[in-house]
Structure formats: structure tokens, C-alpha cells
C-alpha positions in Angstrom: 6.4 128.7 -37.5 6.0 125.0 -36.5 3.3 123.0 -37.6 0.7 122.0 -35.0 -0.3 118.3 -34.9 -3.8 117.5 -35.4 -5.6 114.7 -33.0 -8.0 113.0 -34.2 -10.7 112.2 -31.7 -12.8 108.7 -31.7 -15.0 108.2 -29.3 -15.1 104.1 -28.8 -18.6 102.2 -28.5 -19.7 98.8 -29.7 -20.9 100.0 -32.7 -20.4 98.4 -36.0 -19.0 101.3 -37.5 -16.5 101.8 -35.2 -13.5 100.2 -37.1 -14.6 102.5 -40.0 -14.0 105.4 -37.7 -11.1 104.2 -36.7 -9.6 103.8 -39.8 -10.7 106.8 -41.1 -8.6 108.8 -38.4 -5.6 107.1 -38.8 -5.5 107.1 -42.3 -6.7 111.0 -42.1 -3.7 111.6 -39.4 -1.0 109.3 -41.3 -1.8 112.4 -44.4 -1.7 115.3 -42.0 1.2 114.3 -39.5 -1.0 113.8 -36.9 -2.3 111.5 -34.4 -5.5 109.6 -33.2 -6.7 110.0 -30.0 -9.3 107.0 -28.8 -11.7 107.8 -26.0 -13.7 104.6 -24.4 -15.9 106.0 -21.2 -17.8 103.3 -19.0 -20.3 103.7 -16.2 -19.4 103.6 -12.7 -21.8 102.3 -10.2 -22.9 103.9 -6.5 -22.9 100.8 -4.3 -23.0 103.6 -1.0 -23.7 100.5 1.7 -21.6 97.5 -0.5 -18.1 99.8 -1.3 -16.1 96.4 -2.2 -18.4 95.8 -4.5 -18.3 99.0 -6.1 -14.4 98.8 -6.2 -14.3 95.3 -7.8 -16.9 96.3 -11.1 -15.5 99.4 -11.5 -11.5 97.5 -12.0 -13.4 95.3 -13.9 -15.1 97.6 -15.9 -11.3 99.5 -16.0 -9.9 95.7 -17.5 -12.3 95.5 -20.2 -12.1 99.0 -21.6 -8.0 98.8 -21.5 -8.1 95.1 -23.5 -10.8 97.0 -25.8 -8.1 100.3 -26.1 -5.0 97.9 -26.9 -7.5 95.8 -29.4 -8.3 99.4 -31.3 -4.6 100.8 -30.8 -3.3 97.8 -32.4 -5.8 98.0 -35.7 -4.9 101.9 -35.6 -1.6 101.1 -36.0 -2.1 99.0 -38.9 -3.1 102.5 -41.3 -0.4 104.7 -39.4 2.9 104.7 -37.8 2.0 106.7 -34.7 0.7 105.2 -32.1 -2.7 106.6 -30.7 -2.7 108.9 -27.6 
């Protein structure tokens, strides 16, 4: 029987803590052959009568969390070889 990979789930904020999570999963999936999985969620906002407005935060909002996901991909990486899902 195959072993299954374990994910290791952090949820991303700007907390101060958050680095500790983070390397608290990778270093728990580098030991277990498995893999962290980073979650960053954001707000959209209902502008019903101003649509182009609502289109330009929300890619804005979308730019930021990507930079902030390659930022904490790149300091997972550091504590295991596997990148994060």
C-alpha cells in the first residue's frame, strides 16, 4: 500500500506569528514526506452601480495576495524541498 502525503494547511494573515506557522509545516512536512499548502483569502467588495471599480480593487487585491504567496512560498522553501501547493 502507498503512503498518502500529508498537506499541511496555513492559513496566511498578517500576523506575527505567521512565519512560525509557516515554518513549523514545512519543517513538519520535510519529516513526513509531505507538503504545505498556504491559503491567503481577501475580501471582495460589491460596487453594484461602479463595476470598474469593483474589477480594478479586486485585481488589486488578487496582486497583493500573489506577491504575499511567492514571499511565503519562498521562506517555505527554505525548511523543505517541496514547493508549497
Amino acid at each position: 500500500m502507498t503512503e498518502k502525503e500529508l498537506t499541511f494547511l496555513v492559513v496566511l494573515d498578517d500576523s506575527k506569528e505567521i512565519f512560525n506557522a509557516l515554518r513549523y509545516a514545512a519543517q513538519r512536512s520535510a519529516r513526513t514526506n509531505g507538503r504545505v499548502a498556504l491559503l491567503y483569502t481577501f475580501e471582495t467588495l460589491e460596487f453594484r452601480h461602479w463595476k470598474a471599480v469593483a474589477d480594478i480593487a479586486e485585481r488589486e487585491s488578487r496582486e497583493e495576495a500573489e506577491s504575499k504567496i511567492k514571499e511565503y512560498e519562498n521562506y517555505v522553501l527554505t525548511f523543505s524541498q517541496k514547493k508549497p501547493k
